[in-house]
C-alpha positions in Angstrom: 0.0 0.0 0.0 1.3 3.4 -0.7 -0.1 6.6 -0.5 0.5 10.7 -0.5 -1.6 13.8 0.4 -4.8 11.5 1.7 -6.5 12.4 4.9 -6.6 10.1 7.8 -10.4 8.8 7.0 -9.5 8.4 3.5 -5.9 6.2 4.2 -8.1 4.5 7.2 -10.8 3.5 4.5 -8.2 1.9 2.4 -6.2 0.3 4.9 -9.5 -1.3 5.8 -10.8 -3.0 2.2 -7.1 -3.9 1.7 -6.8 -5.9 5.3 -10.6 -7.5 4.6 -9.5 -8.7 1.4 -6.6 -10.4 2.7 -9.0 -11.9 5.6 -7.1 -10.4 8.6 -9.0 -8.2 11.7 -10.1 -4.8 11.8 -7.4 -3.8 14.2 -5.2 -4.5 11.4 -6.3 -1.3 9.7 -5.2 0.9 12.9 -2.0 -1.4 13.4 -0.7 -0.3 9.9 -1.9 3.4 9.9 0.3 3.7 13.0 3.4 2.3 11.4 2.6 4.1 8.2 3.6 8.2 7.1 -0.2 9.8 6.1 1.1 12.4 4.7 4.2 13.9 2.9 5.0 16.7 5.1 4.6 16.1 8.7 2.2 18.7 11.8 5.0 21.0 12.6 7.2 20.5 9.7 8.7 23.0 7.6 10.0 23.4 3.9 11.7 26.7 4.0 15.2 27.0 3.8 16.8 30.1 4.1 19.8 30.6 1.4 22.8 33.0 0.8 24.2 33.9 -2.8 28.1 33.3 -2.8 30.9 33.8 -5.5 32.1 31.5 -7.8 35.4 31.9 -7.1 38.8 29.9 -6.4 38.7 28.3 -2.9 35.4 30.0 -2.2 33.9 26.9 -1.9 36.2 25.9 1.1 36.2 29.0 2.5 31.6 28.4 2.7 32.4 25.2 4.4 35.1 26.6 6.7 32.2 29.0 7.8 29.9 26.2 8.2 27.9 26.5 4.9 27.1 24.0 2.1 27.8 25.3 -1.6 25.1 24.5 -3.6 23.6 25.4 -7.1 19.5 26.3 -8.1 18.9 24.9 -12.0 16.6 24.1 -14.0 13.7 25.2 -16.3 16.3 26.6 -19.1 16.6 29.4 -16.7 20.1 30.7 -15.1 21.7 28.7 -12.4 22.3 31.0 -9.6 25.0 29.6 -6.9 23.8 30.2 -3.3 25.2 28.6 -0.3 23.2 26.8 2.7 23.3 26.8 6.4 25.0 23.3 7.7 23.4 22.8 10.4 19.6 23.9 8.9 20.1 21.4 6.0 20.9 18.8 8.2 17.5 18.0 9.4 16.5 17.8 5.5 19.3 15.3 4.2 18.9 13.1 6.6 15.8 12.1 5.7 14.6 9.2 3.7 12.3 11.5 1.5 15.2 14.5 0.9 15.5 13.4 -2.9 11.3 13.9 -3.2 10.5 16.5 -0.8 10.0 20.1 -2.4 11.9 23.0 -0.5 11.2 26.3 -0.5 14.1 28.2 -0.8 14.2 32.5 0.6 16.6 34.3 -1.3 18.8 36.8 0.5 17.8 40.6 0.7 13.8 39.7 -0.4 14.6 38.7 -3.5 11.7 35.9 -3.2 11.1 32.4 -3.1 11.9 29.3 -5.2 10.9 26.2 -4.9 12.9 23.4 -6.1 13.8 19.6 -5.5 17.3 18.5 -3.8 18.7 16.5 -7.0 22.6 15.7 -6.2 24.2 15.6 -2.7 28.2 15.4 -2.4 29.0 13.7 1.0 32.3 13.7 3.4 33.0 10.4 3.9 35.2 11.2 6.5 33.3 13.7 8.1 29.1 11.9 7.0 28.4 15.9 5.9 27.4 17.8 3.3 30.3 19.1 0.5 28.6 20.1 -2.1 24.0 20.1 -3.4 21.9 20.9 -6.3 18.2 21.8 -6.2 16.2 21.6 -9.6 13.4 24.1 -9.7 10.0 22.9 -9.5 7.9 24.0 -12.2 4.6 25.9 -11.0 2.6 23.5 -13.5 3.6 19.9 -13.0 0.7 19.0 -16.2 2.5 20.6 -18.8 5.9 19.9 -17.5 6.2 16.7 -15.4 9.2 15.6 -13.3 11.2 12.6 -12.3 11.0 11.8 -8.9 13.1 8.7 -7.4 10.5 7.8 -4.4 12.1 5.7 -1.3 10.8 1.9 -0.9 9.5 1.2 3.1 8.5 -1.9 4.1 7.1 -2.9 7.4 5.7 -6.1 9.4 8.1 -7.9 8.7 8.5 -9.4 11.8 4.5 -10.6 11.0 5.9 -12.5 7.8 5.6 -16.3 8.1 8.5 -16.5 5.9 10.6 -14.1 8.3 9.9 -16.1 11.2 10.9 -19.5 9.8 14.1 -17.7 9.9 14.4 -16.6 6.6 15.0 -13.2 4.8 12.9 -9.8 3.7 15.0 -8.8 0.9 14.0 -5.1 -0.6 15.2 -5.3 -3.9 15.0 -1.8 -4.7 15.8 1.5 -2.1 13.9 3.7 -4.8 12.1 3.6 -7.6 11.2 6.7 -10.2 8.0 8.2 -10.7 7.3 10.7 -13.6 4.8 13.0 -11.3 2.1 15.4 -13.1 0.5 16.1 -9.8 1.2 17.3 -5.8 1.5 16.4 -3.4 4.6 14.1 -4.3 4.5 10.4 -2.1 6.7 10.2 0.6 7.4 6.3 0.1 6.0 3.3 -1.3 4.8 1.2 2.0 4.6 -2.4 1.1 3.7 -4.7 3.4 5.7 -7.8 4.4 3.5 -9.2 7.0 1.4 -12.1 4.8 4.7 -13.1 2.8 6.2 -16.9 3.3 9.1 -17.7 1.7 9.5 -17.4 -2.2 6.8 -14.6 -2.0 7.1 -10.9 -3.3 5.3 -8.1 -3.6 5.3 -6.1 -7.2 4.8 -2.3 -7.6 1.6 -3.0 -10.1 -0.5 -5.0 -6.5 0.2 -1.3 -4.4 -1.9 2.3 -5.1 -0.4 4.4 -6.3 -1.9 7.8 -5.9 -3.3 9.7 -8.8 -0.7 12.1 -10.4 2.4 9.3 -10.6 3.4 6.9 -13.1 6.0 4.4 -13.0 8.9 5.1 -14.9 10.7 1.5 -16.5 14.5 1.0 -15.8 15.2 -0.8 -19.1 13.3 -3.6 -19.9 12.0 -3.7 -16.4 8.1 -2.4 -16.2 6.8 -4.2 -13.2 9.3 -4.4 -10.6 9.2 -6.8 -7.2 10.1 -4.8 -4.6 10.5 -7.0 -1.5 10.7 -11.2 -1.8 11.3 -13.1 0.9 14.4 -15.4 0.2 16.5 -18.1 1.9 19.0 -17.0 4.6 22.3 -17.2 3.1 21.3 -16.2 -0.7 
């Protein structure tokens, strides 16, 4: 099951024909709603990230970072990049999330020069360090219909401790971290929930058996259409 934007009553009324159909309890319904996001941005969340313009000069870069900024780039939509630098510490909270490469920010310009939106695209990491070096936000067109985008969304799976298969002592196995959505409508899905908890060994679960809310297509990767996500597989494959 996977699903973005709904309202609780809505997500509670689907969770509920999905659980009858597989035969299980009621409770199920408010068992997964609790393990599950609702929505894409969370009460008390915010989106906004304040950004300073910097110089593209030699060693500027290090000298952001020495300051504790990120240097970072807005593109897209055949209009001019413009280089901007972030705060370290308020872009933490962003790319450590499962949903940073899917989750719009809104990005204030310095001295009131307005706000972009635009979604985080490529993130240069310290491996030494785990931090930011170095991230590039696309801008996010203001009519998704005439000019969709390509959106990798993060695979979650839970109850998998429920799975038959799992507790014969075998293995969930997610196949794929992400998969890519063109998207024509907002707001964007968080993840794609699938549900381990009825799989015994040798089962999976493909993207075509989940909803998928109105406003995303799959994209293929090669000949592949109709991925399986998750499949639980023999300990030691």
């Amino acid at each position: 099951l996977s699903h973005g934007g709904a309202s609780t009553t809505e997500t509670m009324a689907l969770l509920a024909r999905t659980t009858r159909a597989r035969g299980l309890g009621a409770g199920w319904a408010s068992r997964l709603l609790s393990r599950t996001a609702v929505s894409t941005v969370k009460p008390g969340d915010t989106t906004l990230l304040r950004v300073l313009s910097r110089t593209v000069a030699k060693n500027q870069a290090g000298r952001e970072r020495r300051a504790g900024r990120v240097p970072a780039l807005i593109y897209g939509l055949s209009q001019h990049n413009i280089p901007i630098s972030v705060n370290a510490i308020e872009l933490r909270p962003y790319f450590r999330r499962n949903d940073f490469y899917n989750r719009v920010l809104e990005l204030e310009l310095p001295d009131g020069a307005g706000v972009i939106r635009a979604l985080p695209r490529e993130l240069e990491v310290d491996f030494e360090t785990m931090q930011p070096n170095y991230v590039t936000f696309l801008r996010w067109p203001e009519d998704l219909e005439k000019n969709p985008q390509m959106v990798p969304v993060p695979v979650q799976v839970i109850n998998e401790d429920l799975s038959p298969g799992v507790k014969a002592g075998h293995f969930c196995y997610k196949i794929f971290k992400t998969w890519r959505f063109k998207v024509f409508k907002e707001p964007i899905i968080s993840s794609i929930v699938v549900d381990a908890g009825p799989l015994n060994l040798g089962n999976g679960i493909k993207l075509s058996s989940l909803v998928i809310p109105e406003g995303h297509v799959s994209i293929p990767q090669g000949q592949l259409i109709d991925p399986t996500l998750v499949k639980v597989i023999k300990s030691g494959n």
